[in-house]
N, C-alpha and C positions, 0 to 999 in steps of 0.2 A: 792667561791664568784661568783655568777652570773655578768656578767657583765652589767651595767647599768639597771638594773633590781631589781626591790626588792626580797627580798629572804625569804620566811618564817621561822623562828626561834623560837621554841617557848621553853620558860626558864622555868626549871622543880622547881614546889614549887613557883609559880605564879599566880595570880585569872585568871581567865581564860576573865577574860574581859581584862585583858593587858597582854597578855602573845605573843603579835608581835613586834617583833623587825624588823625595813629597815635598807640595806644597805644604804649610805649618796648619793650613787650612782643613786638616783631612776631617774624612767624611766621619759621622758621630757612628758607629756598628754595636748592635748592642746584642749579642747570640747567646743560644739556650741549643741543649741537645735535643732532639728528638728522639719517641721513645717508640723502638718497633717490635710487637711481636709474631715472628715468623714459624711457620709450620714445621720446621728444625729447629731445635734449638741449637747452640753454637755455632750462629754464622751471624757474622758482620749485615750491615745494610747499609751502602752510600752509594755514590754517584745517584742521587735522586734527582727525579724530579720536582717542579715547583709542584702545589695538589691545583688538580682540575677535576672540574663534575664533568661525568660521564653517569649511566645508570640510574639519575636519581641520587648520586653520592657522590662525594667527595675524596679522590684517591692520592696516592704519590706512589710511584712505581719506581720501582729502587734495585742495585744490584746488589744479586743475595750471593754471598760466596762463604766458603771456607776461608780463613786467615792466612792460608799455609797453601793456597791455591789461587789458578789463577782462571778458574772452568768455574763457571756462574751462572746463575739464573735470573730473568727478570722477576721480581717480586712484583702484587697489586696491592695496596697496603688500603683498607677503607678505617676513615675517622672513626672512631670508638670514645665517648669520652675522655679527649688527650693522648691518646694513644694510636696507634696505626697497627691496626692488626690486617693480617695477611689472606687473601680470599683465596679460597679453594677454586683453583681452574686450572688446565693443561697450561702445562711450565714453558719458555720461552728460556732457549737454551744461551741467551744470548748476555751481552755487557752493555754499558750506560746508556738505560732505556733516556728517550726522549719524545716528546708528545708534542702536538697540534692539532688543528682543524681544518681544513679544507675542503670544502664543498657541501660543509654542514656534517662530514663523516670524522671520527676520530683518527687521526693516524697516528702510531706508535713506529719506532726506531729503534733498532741495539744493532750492537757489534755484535758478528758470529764468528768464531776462532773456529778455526777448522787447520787438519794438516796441509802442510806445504807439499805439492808432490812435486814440487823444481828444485824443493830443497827439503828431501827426507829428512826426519828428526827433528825438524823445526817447524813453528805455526804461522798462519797465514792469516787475515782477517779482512773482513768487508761489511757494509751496513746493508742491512735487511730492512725492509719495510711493510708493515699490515696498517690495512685499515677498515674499521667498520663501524656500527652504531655504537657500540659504547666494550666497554672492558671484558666483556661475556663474549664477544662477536667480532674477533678480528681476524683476517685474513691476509698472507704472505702475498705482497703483485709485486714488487720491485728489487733488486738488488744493484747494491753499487760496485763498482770497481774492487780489486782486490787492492790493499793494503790502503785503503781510504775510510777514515773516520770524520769525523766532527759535520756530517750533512746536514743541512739545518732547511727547512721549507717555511714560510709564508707566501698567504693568499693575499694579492694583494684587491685592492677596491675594484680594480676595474676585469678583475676575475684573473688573470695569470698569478702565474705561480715563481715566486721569487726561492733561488737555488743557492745554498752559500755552499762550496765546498772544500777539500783540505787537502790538494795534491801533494804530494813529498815525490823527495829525488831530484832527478833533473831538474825538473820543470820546478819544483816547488822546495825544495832543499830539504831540511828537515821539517819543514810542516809550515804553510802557508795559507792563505784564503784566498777562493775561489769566485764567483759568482755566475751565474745567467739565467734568463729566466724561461718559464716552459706555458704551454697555455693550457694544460690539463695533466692531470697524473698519469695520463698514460703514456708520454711522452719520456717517463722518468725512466732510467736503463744506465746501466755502466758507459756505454757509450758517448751520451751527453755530456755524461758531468766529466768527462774529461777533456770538454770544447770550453770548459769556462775562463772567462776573464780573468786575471790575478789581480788584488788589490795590491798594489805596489806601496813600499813605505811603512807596511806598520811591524814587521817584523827584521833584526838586524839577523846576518845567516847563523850566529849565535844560539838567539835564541828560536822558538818554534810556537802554534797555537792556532787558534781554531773559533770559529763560531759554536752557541751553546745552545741558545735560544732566542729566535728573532721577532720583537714585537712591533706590530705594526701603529704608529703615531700619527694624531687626533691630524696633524700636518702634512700628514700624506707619507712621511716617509718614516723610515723602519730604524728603530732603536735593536742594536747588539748587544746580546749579552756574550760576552767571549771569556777567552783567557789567552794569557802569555805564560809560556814556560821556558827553562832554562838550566842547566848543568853547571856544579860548581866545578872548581878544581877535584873535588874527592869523586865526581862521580854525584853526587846526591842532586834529585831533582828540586825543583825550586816553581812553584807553579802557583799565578796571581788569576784574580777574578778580576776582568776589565768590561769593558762596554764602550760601543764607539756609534755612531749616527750613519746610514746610509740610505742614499736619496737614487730611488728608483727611475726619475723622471732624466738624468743626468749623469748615474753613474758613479757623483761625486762622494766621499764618504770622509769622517773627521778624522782628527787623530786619535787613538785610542786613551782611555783614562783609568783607572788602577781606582777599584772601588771597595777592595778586599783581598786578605793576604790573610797567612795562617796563622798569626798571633791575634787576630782579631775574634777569635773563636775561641771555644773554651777546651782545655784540656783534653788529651785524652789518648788513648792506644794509637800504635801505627801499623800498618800491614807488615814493614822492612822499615828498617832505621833512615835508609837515604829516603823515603815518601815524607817524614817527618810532616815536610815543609812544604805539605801538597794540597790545596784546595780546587776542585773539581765543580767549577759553575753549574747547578743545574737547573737552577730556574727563576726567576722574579716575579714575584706576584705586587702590584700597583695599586695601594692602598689608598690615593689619594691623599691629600694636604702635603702634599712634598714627601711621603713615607712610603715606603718599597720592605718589603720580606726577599732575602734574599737565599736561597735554596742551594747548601754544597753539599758536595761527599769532601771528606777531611780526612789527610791523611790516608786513605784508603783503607779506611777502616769504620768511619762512625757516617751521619748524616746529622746536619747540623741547620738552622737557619739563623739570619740575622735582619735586626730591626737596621734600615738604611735608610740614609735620605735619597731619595728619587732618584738614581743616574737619570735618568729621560727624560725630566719634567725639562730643563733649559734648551732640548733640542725642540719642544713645542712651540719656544717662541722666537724660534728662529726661522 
C-alpha cells in the first residue's frame, strides 16, 4: 500500500474503462487555474511546463494553439505579477514543450508535426531538440525518430545522460517506455533511442503512456513524473498523472502510482468533448515539507496547477 497515494490496481476479467481501483488514502490536490497572456489573443495555453529560471527569470513554456486546430506553437511565458505573459522571440513551430539541464545548458523539447510522405494526406511527428544558455539562445542539434514522443533526459551525478523513451507498434504497442543511457548529447540521434531497453509491467496492451519529466533524487535515483492513458468504449480518452521510482545503478524501477486525474482540477473548456477527461503531466516543482506543485495541460484546452503531497519524497528513504 502506497501511502497517502493512490495506487494503480487493475482487476483481471474487468472492462477496461473501470478496471482502477484508489486507495481510500488518496493524495490531498488542491488546483487553481493559471492565468496566460499571449501575443494572440484567442488561443488556448496547456501542455505546460513546470516554471524554470533561465535568463535571470522565471518562465513556463506552454502550447499555444487555436481550439479548432491541431498546428501550434511553443509559447515562453515570464512571471508578471500572477500572471504569465508571453515574450517576444522567434516562435517554435512545435507541441508539448518540455525542459531540463544538462551540462549547465538549457535544453528545451516539442513535438514537430510535419507531412507524412508514406502516407499523403496524413501527419507524421517526431521530437526536436535545442539547447543553449537560457530562453533568448537556443539552438536545434538533435531529432528523434519519427512517430516517437514522450523523450525525457536527465543528467545524472556521475555526468551520463539518462534516456527515457516511448516506442509504439511492434516493439512497443500503443505506447510504452523506454530507456538507456548516453554519455554526452552528442550521442543523442534517431538511431539510439531505438536500442532502448523496455520497462516491462507498467502498461496493460490496453492502455498506453509515457515519461513527462525526470527528477533526479537526493538517493541517487530518479523520480518519474509520467502518465497513463486509455480509451473507453465510446472512443473518449481517458488520461491519469502518475509518477514511479527508477534506479539507474540496477535498472530496477517501481510500480507506477496515480497522483492526479481530471476531477482533481477545476472546471473548465475542452478542445473536443472525448479530451474531457484529459490531464497532460508537465511538470512538478518540490516545495519541500512533503508539498510538490504539480504542472498539467487539462483537457487540451487550459493549464492548471495543483498543491500535492510529494510523490518522491518516500522514494528518498528507501
Amino acid at each position: 500500500k502506497w501511502s497517502k497515494t493512490q495506487t494503480l490496481r487493475r482487476r483481471k476479467g474487468t472492462p477496461i474503462v473501470s478496471c482502477y481501483e484508489f486507495n481510500e488514502d488518496k493524495i490531498q490536490v488542491n488546483s487553481s487555474k493559471l492565468k496566460f497572456s499571449v501575443k494572440q489573443t484567442e488561443k488556448d495555453v496547456y501542455n505546460i511546463t513546470a516554471p524554470f529560471a533561465a535568463d535571470g527569470k522565471t518562465w513556463i513554456a506552454g502550447r499555444v494553439e487555436d481550439r479548432d486546430s491541431e498546428y501550434s506553437r511553443i509559447g515562453f511565458f515570464e512571471e508578471r505579477d500572477g500572471e504569465w505573459v508571453e515574450a517576444d522571440r522567434e516562435e517554435f513551430c512545435l507541441q508539448d514543450p518540455f525542459v531540463t539541464r544538462i551540462g549547465g545548458k538549457l535544453v528545451l523539447g516539442g513535438v514537430e508535426v510535419f507531412d507524412d510522405r508514406e502516407n499523403p494526406g496524413h501527419l507524421n511527428y517526431r521530437t526536436v531538440f535545442y539547447s543553449g544558455n537560457g530562453v533568448l539562445d537556443l539552438s536545434r542539434f538533435a531529432v528523434g525518430p519519427d512517430r516517437m514522443k514522450d523523450i525525457r533526459l536527465c543528467e545524472l551525478e556521475d555526468g551520463r545522460i539518462l534516456v527515457f523513451t516511448r516506442p509504439q507498434g511492434e516493439t512497443g504497442g500503443r505506447g510504452t517506455i523506454g530507456f538507456r543511457f548516453l554519455d554526452n548529447l552528442e550521442e543523442l540521434n534517431a538511431e539510439c533511442l531505438q536500442e532502448a531497453e523496455l520497462l516491462e509491467h507498467q502498461f496493460i496492451p490496453e492502455e498506453w503512456g509515457g515519461a513527462n519529466e525526470l527528477h533526479r533524487l537526493a538517493c541517487g535515483k530518479v523520480g518519474v513524473l509520467s502518465h497513463i492513458a486509455r480509451f473507453d468504449e465510446k472512443g473518449s480518452r481517458h488520461y491519469y498523472s502518475t509518477v514511479f521510482c527508477f534506479d539507474p545503478e540496477t535498472g530496477k524501477y517501481s510500480p507506477m502510482k496515480l497522483i492526479a486525474e481530471r476531477k482533481d482540477f477545476q472546471p473548465g473548456p475542452c478542445k473536443r468533448p472525448d479530451l474531457e477527461d484529459v490531464i497532460f503531466s508537465g511538470g512538478i516543482v518540490r516545495l519541500g515539507g512533503g508539498k510538490a506543485e504539480l504542472y498539467c495541460g487539462v483537457s487540451d484546452a487550459e493549464g492548471q496547477k495543483a498543491l500535492i503531497d510529494d510523490p518522491f519524497d518516500e522514494y528518498e528513504n528507501k
